[in-house]
Jmol script that loads the backbone (N, CA, C; Angstrom):
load data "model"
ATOM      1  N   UNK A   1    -153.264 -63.510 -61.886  1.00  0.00           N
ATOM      2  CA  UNK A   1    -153.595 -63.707 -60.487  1.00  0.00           C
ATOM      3  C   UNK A   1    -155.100 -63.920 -60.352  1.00  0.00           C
ATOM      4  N   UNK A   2    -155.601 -65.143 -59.928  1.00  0.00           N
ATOM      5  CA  UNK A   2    -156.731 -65.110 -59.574  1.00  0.00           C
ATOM      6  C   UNK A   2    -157.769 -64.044 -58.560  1.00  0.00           C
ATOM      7  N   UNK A   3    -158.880 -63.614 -58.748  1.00  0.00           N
ATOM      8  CA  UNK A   3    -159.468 -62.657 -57.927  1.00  0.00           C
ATOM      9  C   UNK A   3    -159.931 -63.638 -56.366  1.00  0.00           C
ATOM     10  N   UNK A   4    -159.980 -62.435 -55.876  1.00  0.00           N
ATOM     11  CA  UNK A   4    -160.488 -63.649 -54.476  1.00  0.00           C
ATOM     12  C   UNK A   4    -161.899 -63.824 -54.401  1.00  0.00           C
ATOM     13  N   UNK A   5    -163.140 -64.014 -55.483  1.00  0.00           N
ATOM     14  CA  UNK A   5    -164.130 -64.368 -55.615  1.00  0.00           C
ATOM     15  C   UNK A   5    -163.456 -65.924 -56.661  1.00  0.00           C
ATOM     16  N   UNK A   6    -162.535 -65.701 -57.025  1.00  0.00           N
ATOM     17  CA  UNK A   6    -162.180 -67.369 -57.790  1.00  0.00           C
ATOM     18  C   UNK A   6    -161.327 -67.843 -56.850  1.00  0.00           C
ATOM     19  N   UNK A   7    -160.958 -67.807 -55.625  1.00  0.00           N
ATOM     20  CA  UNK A   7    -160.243 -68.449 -54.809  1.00  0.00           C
ATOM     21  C   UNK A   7    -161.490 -69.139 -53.836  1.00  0.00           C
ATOM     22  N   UNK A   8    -162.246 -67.901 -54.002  1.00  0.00           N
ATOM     23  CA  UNK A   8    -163.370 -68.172 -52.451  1.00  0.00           C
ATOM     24  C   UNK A   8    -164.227 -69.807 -53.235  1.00  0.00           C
ATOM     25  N   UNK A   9    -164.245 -69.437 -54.850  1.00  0.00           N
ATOM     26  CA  UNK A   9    -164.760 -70.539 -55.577  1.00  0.00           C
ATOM     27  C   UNK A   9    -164.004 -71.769 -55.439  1.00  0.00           C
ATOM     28  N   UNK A  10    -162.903 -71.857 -55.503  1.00  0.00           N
ATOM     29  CA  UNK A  10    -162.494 -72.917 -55.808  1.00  0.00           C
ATOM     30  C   UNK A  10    -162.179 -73.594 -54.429  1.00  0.00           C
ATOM     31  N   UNK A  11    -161.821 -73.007 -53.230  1.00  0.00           N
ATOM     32  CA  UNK A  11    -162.561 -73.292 -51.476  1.00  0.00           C
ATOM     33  C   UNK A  11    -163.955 -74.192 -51.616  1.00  0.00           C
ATOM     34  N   UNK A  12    -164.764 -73.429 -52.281  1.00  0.00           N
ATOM     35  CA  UNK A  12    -165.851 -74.351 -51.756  1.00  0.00           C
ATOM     36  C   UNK A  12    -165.990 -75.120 -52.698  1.00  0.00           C
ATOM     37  N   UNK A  13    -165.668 -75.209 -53.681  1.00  0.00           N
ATOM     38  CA  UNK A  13    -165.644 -76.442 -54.648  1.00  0.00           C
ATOM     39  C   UNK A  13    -165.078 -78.099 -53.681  1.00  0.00           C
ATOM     40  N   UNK A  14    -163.773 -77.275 -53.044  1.00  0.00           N
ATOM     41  CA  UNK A  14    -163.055 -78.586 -52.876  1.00  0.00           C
ATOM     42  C   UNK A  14    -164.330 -79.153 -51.239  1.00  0.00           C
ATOM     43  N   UNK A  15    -164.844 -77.810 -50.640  1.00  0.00           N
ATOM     44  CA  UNK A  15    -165.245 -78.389 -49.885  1.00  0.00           C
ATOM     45  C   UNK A  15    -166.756 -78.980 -50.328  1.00  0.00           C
ATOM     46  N   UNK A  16    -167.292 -78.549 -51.526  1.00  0.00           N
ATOM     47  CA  UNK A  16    -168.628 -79.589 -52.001  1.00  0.00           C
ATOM     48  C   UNK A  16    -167.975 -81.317 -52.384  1.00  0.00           C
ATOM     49  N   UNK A  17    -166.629 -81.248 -52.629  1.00  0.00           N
ATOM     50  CA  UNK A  17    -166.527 -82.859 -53.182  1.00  0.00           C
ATOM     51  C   UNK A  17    -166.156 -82.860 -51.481  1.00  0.00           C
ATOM     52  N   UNK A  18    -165.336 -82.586 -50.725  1.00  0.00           N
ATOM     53  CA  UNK A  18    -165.474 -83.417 -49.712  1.00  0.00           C
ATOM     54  C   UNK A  18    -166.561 -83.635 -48.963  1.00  0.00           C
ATOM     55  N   UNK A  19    -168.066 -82.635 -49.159  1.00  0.00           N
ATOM     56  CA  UNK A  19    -169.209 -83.085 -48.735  1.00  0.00           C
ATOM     57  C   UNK A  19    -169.966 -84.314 -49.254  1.00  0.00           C
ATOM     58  N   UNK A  20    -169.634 -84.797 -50.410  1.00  0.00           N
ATOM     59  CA  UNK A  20    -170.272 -85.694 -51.279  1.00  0.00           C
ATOM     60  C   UNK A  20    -169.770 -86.567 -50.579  1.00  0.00           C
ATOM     61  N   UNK A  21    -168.467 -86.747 -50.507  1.00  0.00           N
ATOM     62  CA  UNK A  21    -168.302 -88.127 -49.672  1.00  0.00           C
ATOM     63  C   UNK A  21    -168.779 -88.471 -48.789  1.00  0.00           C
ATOM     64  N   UNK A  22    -169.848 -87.228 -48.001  1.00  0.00           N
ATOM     65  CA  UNK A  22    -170.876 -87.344 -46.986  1.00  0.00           C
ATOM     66  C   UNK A  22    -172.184 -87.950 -47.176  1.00  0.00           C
ATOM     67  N   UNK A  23    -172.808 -88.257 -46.254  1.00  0.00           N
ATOM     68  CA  UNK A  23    -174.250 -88.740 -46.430  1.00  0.00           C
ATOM     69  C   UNK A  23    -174.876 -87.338 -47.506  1.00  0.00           C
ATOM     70  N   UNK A  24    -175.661 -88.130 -48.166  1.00  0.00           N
ATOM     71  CA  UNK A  24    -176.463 -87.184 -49.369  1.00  0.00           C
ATOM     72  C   UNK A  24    -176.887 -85.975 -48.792  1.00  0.00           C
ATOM     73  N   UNK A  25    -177.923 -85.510 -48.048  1.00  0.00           N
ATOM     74  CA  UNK A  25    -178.463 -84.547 -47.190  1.00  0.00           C
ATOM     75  C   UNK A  25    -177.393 -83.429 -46.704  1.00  0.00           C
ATOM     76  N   UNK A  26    -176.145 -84.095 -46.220  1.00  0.00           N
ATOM     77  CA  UNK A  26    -175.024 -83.131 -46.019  1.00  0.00           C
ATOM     78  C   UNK A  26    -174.526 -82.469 -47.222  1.00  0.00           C
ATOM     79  N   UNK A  27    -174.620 -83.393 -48.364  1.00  0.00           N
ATOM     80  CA  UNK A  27    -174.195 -82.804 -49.743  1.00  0.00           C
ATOM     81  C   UNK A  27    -175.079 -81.543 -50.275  1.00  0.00           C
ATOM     82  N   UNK A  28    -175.952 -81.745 -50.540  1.00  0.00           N
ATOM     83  CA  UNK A  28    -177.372 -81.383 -51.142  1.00  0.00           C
ATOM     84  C   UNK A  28    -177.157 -79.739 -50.281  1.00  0.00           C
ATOM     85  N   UNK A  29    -176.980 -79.950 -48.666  1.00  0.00           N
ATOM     86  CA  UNK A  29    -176.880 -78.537 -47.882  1.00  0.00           C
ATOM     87  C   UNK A  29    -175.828 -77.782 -48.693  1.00  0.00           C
ATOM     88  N   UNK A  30    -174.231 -78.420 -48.214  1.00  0.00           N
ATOM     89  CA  UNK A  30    -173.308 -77.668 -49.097  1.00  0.00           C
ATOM     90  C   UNK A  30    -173.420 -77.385 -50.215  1.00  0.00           C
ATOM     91  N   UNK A  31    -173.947 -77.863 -50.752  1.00  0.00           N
ATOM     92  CA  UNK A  31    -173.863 -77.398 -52.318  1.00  0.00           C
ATOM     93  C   UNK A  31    -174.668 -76.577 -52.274  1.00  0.00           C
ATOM     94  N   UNK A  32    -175.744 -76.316 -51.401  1.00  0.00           N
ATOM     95  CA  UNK A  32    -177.091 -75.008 -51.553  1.00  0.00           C
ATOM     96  C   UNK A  32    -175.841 -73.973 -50.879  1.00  0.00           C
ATOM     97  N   UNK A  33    -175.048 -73.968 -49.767  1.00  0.00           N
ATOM     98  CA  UNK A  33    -174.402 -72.906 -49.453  1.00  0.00           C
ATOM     99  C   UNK A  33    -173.212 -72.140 -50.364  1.00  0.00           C
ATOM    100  N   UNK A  34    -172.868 -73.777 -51.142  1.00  0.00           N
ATOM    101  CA  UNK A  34    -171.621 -73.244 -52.454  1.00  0.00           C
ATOM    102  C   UNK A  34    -172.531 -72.356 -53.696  1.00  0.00           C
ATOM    103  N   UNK A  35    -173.249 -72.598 -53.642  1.00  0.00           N
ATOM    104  CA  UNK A  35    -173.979 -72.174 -55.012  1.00  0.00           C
ATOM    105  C   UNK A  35    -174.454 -70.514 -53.960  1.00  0.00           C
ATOM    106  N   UNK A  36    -175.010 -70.250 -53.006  1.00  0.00           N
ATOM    107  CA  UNK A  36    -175.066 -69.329 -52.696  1.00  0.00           C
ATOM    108  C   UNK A  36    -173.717 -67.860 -52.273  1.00  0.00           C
ATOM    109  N   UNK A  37    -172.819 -68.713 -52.288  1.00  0.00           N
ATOM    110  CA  UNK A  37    -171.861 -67.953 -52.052  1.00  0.00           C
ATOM    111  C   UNK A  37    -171.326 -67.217 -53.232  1.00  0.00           C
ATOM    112  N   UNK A  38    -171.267 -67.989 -54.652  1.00  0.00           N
ATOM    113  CA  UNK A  38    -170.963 -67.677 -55.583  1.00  0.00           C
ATOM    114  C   UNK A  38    -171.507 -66.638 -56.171  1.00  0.00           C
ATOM    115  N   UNK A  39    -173.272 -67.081 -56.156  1.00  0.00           N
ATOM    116  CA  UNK A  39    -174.039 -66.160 -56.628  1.00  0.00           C
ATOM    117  C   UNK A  39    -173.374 -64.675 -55.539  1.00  0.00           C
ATOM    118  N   UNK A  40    -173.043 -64.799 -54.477  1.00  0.00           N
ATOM    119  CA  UNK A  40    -172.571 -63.416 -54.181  1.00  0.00           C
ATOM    120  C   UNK A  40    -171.648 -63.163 -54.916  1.00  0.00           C
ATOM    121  N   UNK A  41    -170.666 -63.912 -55.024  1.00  0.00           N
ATOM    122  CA  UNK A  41    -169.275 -63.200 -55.768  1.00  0.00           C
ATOM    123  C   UNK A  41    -169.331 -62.624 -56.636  1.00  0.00           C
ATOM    124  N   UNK A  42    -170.290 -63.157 -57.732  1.00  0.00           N
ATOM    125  CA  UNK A  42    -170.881 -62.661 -59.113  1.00  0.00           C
ATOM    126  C   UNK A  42    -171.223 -61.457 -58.959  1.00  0.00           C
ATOM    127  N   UNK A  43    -172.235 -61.613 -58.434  1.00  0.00           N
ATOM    128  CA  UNK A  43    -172.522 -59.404 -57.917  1.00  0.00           C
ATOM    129  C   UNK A  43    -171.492 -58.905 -57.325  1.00  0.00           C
ATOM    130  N   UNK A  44    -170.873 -59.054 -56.333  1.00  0.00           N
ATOM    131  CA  UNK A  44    -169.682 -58.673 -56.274  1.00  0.00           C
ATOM    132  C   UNK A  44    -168.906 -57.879 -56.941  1.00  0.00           C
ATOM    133  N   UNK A  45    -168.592 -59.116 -58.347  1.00  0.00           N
ATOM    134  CA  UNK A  45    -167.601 -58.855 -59.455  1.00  0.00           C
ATOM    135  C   UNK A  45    -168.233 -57.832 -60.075  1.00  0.00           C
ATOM    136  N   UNK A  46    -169.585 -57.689 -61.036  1.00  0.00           N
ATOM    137  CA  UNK A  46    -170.414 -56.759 -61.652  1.00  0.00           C
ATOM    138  C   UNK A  46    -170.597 -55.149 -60.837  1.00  0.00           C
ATOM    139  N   UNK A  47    -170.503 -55.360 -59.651  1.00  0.00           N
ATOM    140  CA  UNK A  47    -170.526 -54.361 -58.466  1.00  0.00           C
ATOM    141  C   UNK A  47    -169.247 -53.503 -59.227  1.00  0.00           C
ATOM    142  N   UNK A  48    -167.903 -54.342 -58.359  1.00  0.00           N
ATOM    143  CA  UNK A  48    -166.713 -53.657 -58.648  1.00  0.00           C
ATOM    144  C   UNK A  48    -166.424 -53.065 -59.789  1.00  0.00           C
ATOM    145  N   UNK A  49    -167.212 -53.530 -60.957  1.00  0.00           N
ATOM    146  CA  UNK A  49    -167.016 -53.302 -62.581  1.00  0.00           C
ATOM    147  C   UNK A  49    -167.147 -52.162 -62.453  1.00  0.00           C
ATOM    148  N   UNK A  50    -168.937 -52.038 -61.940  1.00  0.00           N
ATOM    149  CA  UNK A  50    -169.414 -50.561 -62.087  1.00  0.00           C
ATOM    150  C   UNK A  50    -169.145 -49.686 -60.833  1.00  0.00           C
ATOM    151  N   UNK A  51    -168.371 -49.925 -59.919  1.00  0.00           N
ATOM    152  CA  UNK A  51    -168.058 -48.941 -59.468  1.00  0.00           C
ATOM    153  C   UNK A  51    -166.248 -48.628 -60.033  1.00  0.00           C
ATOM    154  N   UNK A  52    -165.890 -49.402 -60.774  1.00  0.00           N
ATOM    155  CA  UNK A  52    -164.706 -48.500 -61.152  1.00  0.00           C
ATOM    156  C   UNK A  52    -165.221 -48.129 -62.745  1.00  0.00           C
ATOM    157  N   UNK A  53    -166.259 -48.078 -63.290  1.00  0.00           N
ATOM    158  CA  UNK A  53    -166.688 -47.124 -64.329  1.00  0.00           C
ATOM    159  C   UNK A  53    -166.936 -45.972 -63.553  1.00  0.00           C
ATOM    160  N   UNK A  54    -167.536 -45.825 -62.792  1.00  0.00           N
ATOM    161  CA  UNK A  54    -167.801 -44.859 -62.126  1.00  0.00           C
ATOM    162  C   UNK A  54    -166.847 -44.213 -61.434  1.00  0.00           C
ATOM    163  N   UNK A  55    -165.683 -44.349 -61.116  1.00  0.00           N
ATOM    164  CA  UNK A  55    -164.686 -43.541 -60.422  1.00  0.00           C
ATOM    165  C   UNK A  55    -163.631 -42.853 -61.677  1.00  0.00           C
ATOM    166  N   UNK A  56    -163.762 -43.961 -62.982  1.00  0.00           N
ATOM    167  CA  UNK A  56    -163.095 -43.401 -64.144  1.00  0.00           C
ATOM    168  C   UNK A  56    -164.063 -42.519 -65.017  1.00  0.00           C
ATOM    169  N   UNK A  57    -165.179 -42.157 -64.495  1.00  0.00           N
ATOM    170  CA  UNK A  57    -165.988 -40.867 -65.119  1.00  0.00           C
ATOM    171  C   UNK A  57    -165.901 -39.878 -64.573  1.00  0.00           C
ATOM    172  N   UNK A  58    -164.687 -39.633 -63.428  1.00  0.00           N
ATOM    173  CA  UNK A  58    -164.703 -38.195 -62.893  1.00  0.00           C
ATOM    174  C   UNK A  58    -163.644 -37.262 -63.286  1.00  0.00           C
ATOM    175  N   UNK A  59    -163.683 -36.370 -63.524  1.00  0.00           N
ATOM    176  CA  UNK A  59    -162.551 -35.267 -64.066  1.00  0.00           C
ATOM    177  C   UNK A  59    -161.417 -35.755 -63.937  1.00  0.00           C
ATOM    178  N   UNK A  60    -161.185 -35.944 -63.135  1.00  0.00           N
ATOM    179  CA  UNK A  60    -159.564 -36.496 -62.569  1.00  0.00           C
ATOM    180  C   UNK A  60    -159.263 -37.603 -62.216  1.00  0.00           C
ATOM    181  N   UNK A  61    -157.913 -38.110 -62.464  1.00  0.00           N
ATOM    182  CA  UNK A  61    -158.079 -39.534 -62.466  1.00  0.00           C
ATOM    183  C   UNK A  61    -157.556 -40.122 -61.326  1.00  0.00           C
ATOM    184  N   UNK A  62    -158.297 -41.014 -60.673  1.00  0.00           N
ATOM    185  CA  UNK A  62    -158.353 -41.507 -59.297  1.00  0.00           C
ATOM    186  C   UNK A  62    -158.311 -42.529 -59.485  1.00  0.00           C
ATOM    187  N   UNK A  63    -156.635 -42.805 -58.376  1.00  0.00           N
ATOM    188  CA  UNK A  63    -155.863 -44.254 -58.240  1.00  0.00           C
ATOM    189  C   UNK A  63    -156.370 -44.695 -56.899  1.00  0.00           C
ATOM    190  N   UNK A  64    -157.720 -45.389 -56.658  1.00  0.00           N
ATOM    191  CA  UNK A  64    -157.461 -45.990 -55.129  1.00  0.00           C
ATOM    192  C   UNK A  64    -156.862 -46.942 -55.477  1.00  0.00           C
ATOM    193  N   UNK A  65    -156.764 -47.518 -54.138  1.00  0.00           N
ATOM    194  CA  UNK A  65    -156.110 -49.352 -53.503  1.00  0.00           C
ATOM    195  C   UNK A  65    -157.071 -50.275 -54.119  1.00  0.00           C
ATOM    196  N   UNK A  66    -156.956 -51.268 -54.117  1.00  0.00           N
ATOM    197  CA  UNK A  66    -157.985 -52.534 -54.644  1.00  0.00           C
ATOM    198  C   UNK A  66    -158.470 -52.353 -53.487  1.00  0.00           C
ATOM    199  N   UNK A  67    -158.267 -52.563 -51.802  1.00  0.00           N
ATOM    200  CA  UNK A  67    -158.828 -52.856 -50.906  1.00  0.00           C
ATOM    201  C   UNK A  67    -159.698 -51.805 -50.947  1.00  0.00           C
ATOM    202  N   UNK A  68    -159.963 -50.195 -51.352  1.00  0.00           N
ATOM    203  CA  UNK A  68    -160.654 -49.648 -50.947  1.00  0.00           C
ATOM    204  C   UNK A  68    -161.625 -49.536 -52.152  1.00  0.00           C
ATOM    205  N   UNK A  69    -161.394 -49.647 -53.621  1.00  0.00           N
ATOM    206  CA  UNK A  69    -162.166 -50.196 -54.192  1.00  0.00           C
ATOM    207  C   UNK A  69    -163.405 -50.950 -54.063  1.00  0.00           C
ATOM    208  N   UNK A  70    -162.803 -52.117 -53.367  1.00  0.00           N
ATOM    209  CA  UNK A  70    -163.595 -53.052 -53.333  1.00  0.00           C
ATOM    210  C   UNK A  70    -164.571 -53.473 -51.755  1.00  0.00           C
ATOM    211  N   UNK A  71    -164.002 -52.438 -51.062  1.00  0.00           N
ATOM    212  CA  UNK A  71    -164.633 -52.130 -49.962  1.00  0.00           C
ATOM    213  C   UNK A  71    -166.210 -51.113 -50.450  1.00  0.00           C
ATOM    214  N   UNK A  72    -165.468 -50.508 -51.362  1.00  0.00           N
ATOM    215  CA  UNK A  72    -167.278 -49.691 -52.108  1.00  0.00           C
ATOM    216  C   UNK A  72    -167.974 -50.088 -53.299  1.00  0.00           C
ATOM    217  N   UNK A  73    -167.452 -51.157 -53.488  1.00  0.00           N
ATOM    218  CA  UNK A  73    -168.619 -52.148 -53.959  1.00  0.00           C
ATOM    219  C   UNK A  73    -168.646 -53.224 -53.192  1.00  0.00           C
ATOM    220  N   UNK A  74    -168.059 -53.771 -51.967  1.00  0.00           N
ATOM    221  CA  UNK A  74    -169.201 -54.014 -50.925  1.00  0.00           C
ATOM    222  C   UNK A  74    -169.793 -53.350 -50.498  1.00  0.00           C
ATOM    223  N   UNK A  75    -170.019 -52.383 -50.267  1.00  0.00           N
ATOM    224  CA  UNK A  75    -170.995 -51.589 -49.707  1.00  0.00           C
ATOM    225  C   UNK A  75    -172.152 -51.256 -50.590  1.00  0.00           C
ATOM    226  N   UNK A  76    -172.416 -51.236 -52.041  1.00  0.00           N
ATOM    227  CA  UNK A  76    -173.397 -50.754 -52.850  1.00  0.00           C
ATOM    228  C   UNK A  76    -173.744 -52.317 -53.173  1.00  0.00           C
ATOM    229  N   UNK A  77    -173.560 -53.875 -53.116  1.00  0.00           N
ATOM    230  CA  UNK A  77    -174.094 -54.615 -53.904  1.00  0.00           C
ATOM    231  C   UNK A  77    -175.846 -54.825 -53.611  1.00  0.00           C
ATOM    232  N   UNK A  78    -176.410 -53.847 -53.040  1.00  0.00           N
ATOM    233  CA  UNK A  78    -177.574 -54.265 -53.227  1.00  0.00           C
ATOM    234  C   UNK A  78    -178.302 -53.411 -54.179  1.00  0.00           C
ATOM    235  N   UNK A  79    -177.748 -52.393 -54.954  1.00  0.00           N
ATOM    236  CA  UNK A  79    -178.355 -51.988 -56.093  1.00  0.00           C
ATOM    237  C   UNK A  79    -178.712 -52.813 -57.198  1.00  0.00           C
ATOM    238  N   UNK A  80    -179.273 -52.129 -57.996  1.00  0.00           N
ATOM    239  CA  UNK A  80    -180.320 -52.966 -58.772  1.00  0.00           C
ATOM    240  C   UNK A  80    -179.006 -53.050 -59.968  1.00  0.00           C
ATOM    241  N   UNK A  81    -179.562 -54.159 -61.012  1.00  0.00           N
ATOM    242  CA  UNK A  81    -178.656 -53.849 -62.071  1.00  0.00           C
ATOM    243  C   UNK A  81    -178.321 -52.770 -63.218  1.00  0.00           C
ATOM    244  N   UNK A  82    -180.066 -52.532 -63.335  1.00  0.00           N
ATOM    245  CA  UNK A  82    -180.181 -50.895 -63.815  1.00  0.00           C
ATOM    246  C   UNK A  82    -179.352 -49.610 -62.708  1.00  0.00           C
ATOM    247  N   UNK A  83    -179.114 -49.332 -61.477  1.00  0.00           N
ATOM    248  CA  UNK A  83    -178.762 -48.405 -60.439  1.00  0.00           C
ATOM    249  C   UNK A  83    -177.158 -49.141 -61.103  1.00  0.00           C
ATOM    250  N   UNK A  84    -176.596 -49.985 -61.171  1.00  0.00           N
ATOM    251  CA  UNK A  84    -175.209 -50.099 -61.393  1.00  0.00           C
ATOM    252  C   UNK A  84    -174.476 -49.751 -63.152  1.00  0.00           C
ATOM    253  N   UNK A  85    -175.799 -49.708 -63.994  1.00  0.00           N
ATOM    254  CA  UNK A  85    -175.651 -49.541 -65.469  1.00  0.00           C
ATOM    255  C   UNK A  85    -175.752 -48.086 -65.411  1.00  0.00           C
ATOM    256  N   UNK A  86    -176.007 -47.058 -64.770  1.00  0.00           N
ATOM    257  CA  UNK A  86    -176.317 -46.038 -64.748  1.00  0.00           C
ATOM    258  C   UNK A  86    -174.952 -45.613 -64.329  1.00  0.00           C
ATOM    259  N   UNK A  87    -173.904 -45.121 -64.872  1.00  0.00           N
ATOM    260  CA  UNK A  87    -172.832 -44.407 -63.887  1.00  0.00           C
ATOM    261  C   UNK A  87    -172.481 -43.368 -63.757  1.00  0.00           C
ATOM    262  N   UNK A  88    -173.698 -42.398 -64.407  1.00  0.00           N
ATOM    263  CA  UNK A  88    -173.221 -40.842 -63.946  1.00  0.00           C
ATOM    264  C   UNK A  88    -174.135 -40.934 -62.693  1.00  0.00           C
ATOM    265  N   UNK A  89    -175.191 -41.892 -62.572  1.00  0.00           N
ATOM    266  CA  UNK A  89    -175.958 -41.820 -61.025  1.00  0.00           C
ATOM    267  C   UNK A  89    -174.852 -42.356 -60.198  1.00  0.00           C
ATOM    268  N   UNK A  90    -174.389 -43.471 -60.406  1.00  0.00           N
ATOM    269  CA  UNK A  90    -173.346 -43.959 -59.317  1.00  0.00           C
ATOM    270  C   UNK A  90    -172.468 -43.135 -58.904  1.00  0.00           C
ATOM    271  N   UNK A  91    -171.622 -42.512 -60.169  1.00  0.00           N
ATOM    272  CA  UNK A  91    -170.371 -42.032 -59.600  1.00  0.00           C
ATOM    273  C   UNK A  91    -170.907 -40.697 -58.407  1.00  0.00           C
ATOM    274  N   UNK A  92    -172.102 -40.265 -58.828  1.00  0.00           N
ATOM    275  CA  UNK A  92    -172.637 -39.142 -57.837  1.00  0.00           C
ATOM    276  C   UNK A  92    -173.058 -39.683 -56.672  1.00  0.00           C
ATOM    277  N   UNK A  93    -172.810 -41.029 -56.404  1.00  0.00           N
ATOM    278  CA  UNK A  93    -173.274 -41.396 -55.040  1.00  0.00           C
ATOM    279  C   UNK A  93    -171.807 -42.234 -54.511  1.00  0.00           C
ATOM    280  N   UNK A  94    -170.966 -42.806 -55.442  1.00  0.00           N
ATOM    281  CA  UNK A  94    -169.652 -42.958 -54.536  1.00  0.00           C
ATOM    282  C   UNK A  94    -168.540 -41.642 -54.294  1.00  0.00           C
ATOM    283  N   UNK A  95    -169.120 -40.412 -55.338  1.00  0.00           N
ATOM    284  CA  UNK A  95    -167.892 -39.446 -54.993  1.00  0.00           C
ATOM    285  C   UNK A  95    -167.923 -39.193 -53.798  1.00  0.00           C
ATOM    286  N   UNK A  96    -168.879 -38.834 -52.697  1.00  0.00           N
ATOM    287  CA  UNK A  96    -168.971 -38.330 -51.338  1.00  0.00           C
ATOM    288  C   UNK A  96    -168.094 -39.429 -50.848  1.00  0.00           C
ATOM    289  N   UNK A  97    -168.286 -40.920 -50.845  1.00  0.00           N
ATOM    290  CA  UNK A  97    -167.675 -42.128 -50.125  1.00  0.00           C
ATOM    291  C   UNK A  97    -166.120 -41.675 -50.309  1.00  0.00           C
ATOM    292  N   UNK A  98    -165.847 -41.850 -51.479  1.00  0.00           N
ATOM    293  CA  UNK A  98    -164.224 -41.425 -52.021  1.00  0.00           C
ATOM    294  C   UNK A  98    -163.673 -40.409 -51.363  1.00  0.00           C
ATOM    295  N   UNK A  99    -164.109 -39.086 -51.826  1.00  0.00           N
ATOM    296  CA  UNK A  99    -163.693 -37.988 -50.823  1.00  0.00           C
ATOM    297  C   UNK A  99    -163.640 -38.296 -49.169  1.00  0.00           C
ATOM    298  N   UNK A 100    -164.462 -38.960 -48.821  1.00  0.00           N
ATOM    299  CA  UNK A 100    -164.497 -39.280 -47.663  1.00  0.00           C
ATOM    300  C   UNK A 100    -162.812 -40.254 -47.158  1.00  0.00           C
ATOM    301  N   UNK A 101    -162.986 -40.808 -47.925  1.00  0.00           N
ATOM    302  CA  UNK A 101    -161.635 -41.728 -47.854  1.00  0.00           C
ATOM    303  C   UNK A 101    -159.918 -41.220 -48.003  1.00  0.00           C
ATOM    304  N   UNK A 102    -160.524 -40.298 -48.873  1.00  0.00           N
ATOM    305  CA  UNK A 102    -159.163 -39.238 -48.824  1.00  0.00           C
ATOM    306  C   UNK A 102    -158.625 -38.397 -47.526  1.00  0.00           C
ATOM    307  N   UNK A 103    -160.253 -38.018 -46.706  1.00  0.00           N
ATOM    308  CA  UNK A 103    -160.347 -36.811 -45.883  1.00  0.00           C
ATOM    309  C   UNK A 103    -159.358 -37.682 -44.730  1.00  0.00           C
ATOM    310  N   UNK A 104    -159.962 -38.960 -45.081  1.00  0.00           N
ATOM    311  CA  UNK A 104    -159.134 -39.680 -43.299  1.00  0.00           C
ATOM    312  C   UNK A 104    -158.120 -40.083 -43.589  1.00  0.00           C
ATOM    313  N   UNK A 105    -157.400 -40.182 -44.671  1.00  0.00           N
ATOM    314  CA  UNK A 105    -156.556 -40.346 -44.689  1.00  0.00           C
ATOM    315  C   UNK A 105    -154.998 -39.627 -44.931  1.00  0.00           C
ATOM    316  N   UNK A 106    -155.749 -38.248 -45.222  1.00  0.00           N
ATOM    317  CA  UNK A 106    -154.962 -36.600 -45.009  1.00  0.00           C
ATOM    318  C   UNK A 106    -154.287 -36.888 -46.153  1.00  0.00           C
ATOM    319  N   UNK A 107    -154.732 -37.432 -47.597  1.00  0.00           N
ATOM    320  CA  UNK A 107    -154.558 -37.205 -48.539  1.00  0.00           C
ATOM    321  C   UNK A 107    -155.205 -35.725 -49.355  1.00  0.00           C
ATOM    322  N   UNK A 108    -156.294 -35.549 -48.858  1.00  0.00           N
ATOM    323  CA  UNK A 108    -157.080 -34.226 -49.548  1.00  0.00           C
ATOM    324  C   UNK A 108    -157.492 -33.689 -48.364  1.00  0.00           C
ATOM    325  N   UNK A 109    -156.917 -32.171 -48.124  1.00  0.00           N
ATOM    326  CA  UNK A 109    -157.975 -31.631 -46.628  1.00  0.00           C
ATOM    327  C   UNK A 109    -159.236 -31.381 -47.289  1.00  0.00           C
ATOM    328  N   UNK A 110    -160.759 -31.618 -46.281  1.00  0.00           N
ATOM    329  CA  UNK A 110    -161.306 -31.212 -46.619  1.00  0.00           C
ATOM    330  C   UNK A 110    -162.268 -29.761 -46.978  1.00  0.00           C
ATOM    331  N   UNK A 111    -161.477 -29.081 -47.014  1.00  0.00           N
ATOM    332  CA  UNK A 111    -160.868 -27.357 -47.078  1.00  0.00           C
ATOM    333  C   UNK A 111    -160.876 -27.269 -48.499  1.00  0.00           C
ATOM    334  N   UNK A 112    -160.335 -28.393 -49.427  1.00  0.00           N
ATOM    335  CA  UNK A 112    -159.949 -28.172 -50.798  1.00  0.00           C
ATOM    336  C   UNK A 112    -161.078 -28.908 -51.432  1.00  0.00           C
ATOM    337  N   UNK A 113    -162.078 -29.091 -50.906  1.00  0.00           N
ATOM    338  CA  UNK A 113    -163.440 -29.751 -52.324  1.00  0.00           C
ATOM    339  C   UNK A 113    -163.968 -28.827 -52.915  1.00  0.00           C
ATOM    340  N   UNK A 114    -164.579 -28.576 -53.496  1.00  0.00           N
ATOM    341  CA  UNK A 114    -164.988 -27.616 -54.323  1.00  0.00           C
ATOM    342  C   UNK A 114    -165.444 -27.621 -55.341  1.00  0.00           C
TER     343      UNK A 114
END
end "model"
wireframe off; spacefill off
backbone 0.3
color backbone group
């Protein structure tokens, strides 16, 4: 199954060739916005890496959703690449997020952290 950073790619691919068939200047734009989008996905992807190293370095083993996964590495991609290579720092800064995610969802009261 493709990830949806290779779907979002291959979207703007089709829409850079249908820009080409445009006056040059229209091309030249899209392609600065395709090439920028990607470069997000890329961090993105490296994001999600290291935040599921980081959720598989904690005592216990924790099954989130992809959606919520990947909802907390949107939220951290502006760390550095060193802050994402580091994952006993990370996982100490997504465990609060995680727990948090449990609390609302009356999977873990928060009565039982400890």
């Amino acid at each position: 199954a493709a990830s949806l950073c290779e779907e979002v790619q291959k979207h703007l691919a089709a829409a850079v060739e249908r820009a080409s068939e445009a006056r040059p200047r229209r091309r030249a734009k899209a392609k600065e916005k395709a090439e920028a989008k990607a470069e997000v996905c890329k961090d993105s992807d490296s994001t999600l890496e290291a935040v599921q190293r980081a959720l598989k370095s904690f005592e216990i083993s924790l099954q989130l959703p992809d959606v919520v996964t990947s909802h907390l590495a949107a939220s951290l991609t502006d760390l550095s690449d060193d802050e994402l290579a580091d994952t006993a720092s990370l996982a100490d800064l997504v465990e609060p997020l995680a727990l948090g995610a449990f609390h609302e969802h009356g999977a873990w009261p928060a009565d039982e952290d400890g």
